[in-house]
C-alpha positions as CSV (number, residue, x, y, z in Angstrom):
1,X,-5.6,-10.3,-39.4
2,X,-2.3,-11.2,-40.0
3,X,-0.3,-8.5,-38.1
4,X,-2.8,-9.0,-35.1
5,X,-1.7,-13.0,-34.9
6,X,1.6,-11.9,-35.3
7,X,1.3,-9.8,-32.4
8,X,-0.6,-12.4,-30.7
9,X,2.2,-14.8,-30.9
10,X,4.7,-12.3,-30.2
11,X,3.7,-11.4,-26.8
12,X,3.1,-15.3,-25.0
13,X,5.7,-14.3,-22.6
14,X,6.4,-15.5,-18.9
15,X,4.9,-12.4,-16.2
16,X,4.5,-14.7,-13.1
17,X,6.4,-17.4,-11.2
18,X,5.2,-20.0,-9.0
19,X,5.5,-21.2,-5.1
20,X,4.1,-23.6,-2.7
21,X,2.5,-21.4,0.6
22,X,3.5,-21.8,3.8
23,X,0.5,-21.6,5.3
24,X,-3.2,-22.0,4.2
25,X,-6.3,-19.7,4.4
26,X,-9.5,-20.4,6.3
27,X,-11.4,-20.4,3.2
28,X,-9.0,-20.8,0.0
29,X,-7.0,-23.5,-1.3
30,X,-3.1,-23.7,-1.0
31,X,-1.1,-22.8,-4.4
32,X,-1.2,-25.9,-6.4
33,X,1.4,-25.9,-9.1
34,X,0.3,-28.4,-10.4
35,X,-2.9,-27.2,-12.1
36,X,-1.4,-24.8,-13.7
37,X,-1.3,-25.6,-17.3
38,X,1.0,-23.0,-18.7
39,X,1.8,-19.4,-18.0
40,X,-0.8,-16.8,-17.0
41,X,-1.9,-14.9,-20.1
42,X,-3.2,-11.4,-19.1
43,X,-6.0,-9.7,-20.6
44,X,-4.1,-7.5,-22.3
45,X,-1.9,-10.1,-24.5
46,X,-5.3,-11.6,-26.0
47,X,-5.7,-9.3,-28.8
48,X,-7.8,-11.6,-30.7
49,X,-10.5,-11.2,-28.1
50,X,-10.7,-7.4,-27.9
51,X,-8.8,-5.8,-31.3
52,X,-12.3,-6.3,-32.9
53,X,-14.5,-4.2,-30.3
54,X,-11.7,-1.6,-31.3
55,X,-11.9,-1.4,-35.2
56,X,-13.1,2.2,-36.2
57,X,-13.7,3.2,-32.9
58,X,-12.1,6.5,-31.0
59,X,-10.3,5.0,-27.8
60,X,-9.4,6.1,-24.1
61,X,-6.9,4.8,-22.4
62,X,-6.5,4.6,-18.2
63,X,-3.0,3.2,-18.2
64,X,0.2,3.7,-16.9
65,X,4.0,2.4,-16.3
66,X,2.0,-1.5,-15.9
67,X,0.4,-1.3,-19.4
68,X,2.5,-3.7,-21.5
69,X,2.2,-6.3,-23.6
70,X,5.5,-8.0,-23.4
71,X,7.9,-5.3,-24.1
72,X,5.7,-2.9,-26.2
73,X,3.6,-0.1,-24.2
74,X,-0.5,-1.0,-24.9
75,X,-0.7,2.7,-26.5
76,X,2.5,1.6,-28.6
77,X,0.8,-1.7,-29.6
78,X,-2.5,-0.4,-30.6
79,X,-1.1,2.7,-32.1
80,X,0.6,0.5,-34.4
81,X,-2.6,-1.5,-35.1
82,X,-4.0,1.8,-36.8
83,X,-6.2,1.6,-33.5
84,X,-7.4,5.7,-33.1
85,X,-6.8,6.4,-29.2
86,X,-7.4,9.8,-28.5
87,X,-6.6,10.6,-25.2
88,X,-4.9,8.8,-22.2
89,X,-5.8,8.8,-18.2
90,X,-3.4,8.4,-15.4
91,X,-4.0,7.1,-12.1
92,X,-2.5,8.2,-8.8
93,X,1.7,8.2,-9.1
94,X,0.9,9.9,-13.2
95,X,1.5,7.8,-15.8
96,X,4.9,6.9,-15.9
97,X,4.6,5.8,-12.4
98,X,7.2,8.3,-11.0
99,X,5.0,10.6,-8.3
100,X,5.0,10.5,-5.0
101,X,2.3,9.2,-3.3
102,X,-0.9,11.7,-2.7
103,X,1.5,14.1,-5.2
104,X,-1.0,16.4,-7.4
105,X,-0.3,15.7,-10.9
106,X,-1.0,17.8,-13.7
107,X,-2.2,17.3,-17.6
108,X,0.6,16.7,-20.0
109,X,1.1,15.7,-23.5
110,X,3.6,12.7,-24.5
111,X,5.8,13.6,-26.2
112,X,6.3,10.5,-28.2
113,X,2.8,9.8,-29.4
114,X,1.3,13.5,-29.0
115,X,-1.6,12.3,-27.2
116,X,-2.9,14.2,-24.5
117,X,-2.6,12.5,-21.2
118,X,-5.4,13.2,-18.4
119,X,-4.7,12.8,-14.8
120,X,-7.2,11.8,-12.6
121,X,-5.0,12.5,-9.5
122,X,-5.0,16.0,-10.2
123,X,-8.2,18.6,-10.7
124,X,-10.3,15.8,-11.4
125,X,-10.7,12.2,-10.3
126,X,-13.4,11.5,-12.7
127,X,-12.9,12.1,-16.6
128,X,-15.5,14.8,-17.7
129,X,-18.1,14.7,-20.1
130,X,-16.0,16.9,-22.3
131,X,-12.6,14.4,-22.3
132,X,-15.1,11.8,-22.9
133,X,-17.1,13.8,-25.7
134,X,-15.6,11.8,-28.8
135,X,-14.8,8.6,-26.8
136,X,-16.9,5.3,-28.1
137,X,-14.8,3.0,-25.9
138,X,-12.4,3.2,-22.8
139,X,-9.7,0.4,-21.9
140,X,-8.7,0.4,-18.6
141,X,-5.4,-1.9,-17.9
142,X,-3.7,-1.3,-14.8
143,X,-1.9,-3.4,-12.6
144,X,-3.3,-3.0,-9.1
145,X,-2.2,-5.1,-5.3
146,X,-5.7,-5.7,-4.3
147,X,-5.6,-3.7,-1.2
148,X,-8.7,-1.5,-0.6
149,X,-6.7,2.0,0.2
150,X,-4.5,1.3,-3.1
151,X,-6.1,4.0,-5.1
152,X,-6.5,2.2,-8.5
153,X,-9.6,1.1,-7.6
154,X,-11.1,4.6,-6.4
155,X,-9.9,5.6,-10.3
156,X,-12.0,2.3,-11.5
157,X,-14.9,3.3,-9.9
158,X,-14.8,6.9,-10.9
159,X,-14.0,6.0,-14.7
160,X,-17.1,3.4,-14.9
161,X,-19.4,6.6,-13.3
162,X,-18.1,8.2,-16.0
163,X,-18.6,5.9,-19.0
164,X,-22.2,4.8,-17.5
165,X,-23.3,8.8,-17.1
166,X,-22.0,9.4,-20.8
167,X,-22.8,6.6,-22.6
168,X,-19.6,5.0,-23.4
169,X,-18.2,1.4,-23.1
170,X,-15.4,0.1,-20.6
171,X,-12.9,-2.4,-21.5
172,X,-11.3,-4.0,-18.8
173,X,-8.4,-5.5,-19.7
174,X,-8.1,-8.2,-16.5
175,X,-4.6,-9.2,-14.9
176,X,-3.8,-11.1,-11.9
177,X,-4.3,-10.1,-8.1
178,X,-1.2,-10.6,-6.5
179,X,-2.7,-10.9,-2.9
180,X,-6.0,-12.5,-4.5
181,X,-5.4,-15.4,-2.4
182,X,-6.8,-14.1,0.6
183,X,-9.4,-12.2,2.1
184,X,-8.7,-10.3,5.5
185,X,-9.0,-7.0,7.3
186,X,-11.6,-4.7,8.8
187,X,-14.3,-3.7,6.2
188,X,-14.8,-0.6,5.8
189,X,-18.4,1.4,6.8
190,X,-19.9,3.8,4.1
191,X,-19.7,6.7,7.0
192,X,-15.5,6.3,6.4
193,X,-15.7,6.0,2.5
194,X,-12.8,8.5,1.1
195,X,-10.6,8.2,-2.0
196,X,-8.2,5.6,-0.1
197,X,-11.3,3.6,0.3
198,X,-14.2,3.8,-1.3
199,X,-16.3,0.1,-1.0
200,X,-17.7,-1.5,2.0
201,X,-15.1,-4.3,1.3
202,X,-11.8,-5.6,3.7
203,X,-8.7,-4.2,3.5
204,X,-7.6,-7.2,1.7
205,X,-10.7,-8.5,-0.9
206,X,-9.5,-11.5,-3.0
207,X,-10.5,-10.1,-6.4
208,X,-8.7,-8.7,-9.5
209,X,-9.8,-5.8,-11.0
210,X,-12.0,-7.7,-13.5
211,X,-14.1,-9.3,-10.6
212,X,-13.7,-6.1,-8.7
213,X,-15.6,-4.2,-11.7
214,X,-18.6,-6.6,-11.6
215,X,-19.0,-6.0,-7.9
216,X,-19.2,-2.2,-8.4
217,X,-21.7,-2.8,-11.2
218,X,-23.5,-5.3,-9.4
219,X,-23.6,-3.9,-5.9
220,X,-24.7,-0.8,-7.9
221,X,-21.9,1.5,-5.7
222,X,-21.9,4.0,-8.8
223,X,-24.0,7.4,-8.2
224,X,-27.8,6.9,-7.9
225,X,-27.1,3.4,-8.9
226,X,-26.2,3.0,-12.9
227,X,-24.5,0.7,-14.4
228,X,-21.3,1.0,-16.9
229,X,-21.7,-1.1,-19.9
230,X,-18.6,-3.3,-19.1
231,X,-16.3,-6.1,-21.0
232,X,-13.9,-7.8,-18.8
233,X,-11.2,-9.9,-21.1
234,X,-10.1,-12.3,-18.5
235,X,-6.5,-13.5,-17.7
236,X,-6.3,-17.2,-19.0
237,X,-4.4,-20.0,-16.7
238,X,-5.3,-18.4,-13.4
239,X,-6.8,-18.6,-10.1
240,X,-6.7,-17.6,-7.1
241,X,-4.2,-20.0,-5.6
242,X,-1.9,-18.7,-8.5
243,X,1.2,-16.7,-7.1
244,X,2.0,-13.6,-9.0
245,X,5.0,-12.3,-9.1
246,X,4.5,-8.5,-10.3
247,X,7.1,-7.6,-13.4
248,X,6.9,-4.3,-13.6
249,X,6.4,-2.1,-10.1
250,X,2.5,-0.8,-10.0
251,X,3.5,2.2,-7.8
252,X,7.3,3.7,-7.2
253,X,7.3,2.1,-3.2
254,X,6.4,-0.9,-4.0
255,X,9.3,-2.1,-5.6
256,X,8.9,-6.1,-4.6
257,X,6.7,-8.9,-4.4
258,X,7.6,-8.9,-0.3
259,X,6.8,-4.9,-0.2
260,X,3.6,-6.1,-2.3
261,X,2.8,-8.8,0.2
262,X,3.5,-6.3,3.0
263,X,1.7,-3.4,1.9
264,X,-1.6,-4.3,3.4
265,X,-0.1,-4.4,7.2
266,X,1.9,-1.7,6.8
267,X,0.6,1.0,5.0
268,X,-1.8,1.7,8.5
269,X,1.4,3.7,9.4
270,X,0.8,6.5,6.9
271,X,-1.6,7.8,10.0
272,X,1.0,7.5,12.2
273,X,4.6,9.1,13.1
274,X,5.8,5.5,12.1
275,X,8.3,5.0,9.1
276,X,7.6,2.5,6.5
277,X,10.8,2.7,5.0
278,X,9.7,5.5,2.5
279,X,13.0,7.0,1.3
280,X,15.3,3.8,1.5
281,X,15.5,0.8,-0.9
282,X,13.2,-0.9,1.1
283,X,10.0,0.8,1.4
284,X,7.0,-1.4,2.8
285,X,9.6,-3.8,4.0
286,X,10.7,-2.1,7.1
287,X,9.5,0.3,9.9
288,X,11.1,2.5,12.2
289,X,11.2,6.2,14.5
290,X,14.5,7.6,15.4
291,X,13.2,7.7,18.8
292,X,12.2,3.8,19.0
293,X,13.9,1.2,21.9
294,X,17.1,0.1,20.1
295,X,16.7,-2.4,17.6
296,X,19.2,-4.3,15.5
297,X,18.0,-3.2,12.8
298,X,18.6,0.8,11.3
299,X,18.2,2.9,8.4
300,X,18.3,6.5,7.3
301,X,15.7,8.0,4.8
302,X,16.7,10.1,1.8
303,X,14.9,11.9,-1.2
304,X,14.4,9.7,-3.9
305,X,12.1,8.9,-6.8
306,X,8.9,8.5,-5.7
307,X,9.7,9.8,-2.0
308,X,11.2,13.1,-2.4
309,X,10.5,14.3,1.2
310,X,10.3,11.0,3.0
311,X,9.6,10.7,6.7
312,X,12.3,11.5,8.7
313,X,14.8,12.2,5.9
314,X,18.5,12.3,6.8
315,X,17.2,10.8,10.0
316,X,19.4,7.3,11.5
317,X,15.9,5.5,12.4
318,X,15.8,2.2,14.9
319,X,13.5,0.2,12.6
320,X,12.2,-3.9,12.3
321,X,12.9,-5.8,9.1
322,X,9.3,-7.2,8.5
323,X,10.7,-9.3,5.3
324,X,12.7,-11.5,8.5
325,X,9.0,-12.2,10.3
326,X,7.0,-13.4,7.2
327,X,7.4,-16.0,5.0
328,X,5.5,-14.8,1.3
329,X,3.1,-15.4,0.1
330,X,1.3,-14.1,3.0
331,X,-2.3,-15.8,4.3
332,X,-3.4,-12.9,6.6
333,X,-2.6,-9.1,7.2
334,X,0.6,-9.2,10.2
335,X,-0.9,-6.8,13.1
336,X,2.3,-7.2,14.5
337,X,3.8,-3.9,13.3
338,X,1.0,-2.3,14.4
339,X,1.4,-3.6,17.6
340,X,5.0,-3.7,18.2
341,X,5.8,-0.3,16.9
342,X,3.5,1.6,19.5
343,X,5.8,-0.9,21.9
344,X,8.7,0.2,20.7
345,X,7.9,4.1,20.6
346,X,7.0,3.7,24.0
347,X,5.5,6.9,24.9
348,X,8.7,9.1,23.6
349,X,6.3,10.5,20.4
350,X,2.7,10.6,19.4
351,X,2.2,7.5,17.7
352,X,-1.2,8.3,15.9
353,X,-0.4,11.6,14.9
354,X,-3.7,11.7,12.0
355,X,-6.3,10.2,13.5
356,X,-8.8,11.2,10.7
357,X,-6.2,9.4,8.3
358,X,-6.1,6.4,10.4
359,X,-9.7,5.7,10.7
360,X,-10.0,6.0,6.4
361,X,-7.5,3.3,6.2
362,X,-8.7,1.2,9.1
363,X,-12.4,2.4,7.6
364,X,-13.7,2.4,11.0
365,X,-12.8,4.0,14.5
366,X,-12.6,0.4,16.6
367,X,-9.0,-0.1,14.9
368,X,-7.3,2.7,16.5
369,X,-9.3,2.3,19.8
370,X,-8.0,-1.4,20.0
371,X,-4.4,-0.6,19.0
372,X,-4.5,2.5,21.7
373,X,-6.0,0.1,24.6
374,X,-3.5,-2.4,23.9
375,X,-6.0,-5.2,22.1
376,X,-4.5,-8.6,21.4
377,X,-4.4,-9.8,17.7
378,X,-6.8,-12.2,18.4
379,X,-9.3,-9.8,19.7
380,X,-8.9,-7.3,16.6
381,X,-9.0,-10.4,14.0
382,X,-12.4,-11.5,16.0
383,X,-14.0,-7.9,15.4
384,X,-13.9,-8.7,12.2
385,X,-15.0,-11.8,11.9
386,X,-19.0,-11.2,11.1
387,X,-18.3,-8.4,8.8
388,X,-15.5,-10.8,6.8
389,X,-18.4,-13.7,6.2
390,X,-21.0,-11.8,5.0
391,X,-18.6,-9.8,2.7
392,X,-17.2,-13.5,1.0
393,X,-21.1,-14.2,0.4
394,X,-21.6,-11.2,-1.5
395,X,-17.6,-11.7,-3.1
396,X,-18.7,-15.0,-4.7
397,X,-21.5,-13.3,-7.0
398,X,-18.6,-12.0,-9.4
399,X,-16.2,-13.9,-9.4
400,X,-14.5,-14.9,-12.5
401,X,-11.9,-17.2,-11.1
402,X,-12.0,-20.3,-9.0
């Protein structure tokens, strides 16, 4: 009991800062800095809470580069708990967070610990009954954005099918949403549900993965309806209205809390022939197409982690600096870009070049329709108006925070 207090105590650090908004949401609070009554604990760092369930049991973990308690990897941590984990998951990007995205990944073993590490962005999304075979309980602790077509979430889902279809309990260790402070977006219909988007839920949901857990449980979303037998250990210190400022970077392109913010608006471009700064030091900061009007803005793509063979690499691209048009933390997804870009292209190149793509991210077919007629942003936030209340209804259910 002793070493777990000790590692208790040892890992109260700081993981967020905090800032006033610039502009409020239709239906939650501004950041009040004033609540907050010290620094947000994450799951993860309560050990007392969780080290129990562990004792004598033979563990799976779904983590990757995010995992850490303070300094210390989880695996390291619990490895030197005498905790038995037997086998590790990986997400999309593999587990040291390196891959590009939508990059197949394969099995590997670390080299380190020896333990065999799993992806399920590889052969399978979904751990088998045969990785799961001498599993009693899985932890999954991952940091995710909150954004529907981030894929951590598709991974959640398929990791509770598999614990509730074999018999085995899910640990969630909870952390912070940083874009939990809003709700917006289209929401997505079942007919468009694909990996990037599996939930009937807006692009941008308000939840963390804790909350986001209970919804899958509750809504019953797993295959012909079961349930996971889940524990969520919940962050401690936080709401909604807290700002998060991400330590370590959940994917290898997003690299900031303003690429974080951004990701939401601008990741509809990965349909498109548009440039979201994949291949530069600012990805999801910045757009641009070499054959855009001339901007005052530039930039040049080139292979680097993460973005190996980037969009228009070794290409001197006309681009818009999105980070100069927002002020963070954002309230609302900025259709701007959106808008603007297909502006700025002006008929030189195909500007939806994957229109299948598009419509999984947009999870519907109106999106693209209203950006290729030339809809205003207040006619494509007003399509989404009736699908956005009934979805905060159902939202409330499982929430853990205010």
């Amino acid at each position: 009991m002793l070493c777990i207090t000790l590692l208790f105590l040892n890992t109260l650090i700081s993981s967020c800062t905090f800032g006033s908004p610039k502009s409020l949401s239709d239906t939650l609070k501004p950041i009040d800095t004033s609540s907050v009554k010290s620094t947000v604990l994450l799951g993860n760092v309560q050990t007392e809470k969780y080290l129990p369930l562990l004792e004598g049991k033979n563990i799976a973990i779904v983590g990757n580069q995010t995992s850490m308690i303070g300094n210390t990897h989880l695996i390291d941590s619990l490895l030197n708990l005498g905790i038995k984990i037997k086998v590790v998951f990986a997400p999309e990007h593999g587990f040291r967070g390196q891959a590009d995205n939508g990059e197949h990944i394969s099995n590997e073993t670390d080299k380190k610990t020896g333990l065999k590490i799993i992806s399920l962005y590889g052969n399978n999304s979904k751990p088998t009954p045969e990785h799961l075979k001498d599993i009693d309980l899985v932890i999954y602790d991952i940091q995710d954005v909150g954004v529907r077509f981030y894929t951590y979430i598709s991974t959640l889902h398929y990791v509770m099918e598999a614990c509730a279809e074999n018999n085995k309990k899910l640990l969630v260790l909870d952390r912070p949403n940083p874009n939990g402070h809003y709700i917006d977006g289209p929401v997505l219909k079942k007919e468009f549900s694909s990996f990037v988007g599996m939930h009937s839920v807006p692009v941008v949901y308000g939840m963390t993965v804790g909350e986001y857990a209970k919804m899958i449980n509750g809504e019953k979303w797993l295959k012909n309806g079961i349930q996971c037998d889940l524990t969520v250990i919940s962050c401690q210190n936080y709401t909604h209205n807290t700002f998060y400022s991400v330590p370590i970077a959940p994917s290898p392109n997003l690299k900031t809390d303003a690429s974080i913010a951004l990701y939401a608006s601008l990741c509809f471009f990965e349909g498109t022939t548009i440039s979201m700064g994949r291949g530069t030091d600012r990805p999801f900061e910045i757009y641009g197409h070499p054959k855009f009007d001339s901007t005052d803005f530039n930039f040049t793509p080139t292979p680097r982690i993460g973005s190996k063979t980037p969009p228009f690499m070794n290409q001197f691209c006309y681009g818009v600096d999105c980070k100069k048009d927002n002020s963070f933390p954002m309230y609302s997804i900025d259709l701007r870009p959106l808008i603007n870009a297909k502006k700025l292209l002006n008929n030189r190149d195909q500007f939806i070049n994957s229109p299948s793509f598009f419509n999984k991210l947009a999870g519907n077919t109106v999106l693209k329709q209203q950006i290729e007629n030339n809809a205003t942003e207040e006619e494509i936030r007003n399509s989404w108006k009736s699908d956005l209340d009934a979805f905060k209804v159902v939202r409330l259910k499982y929430l853990i925070y205010e």
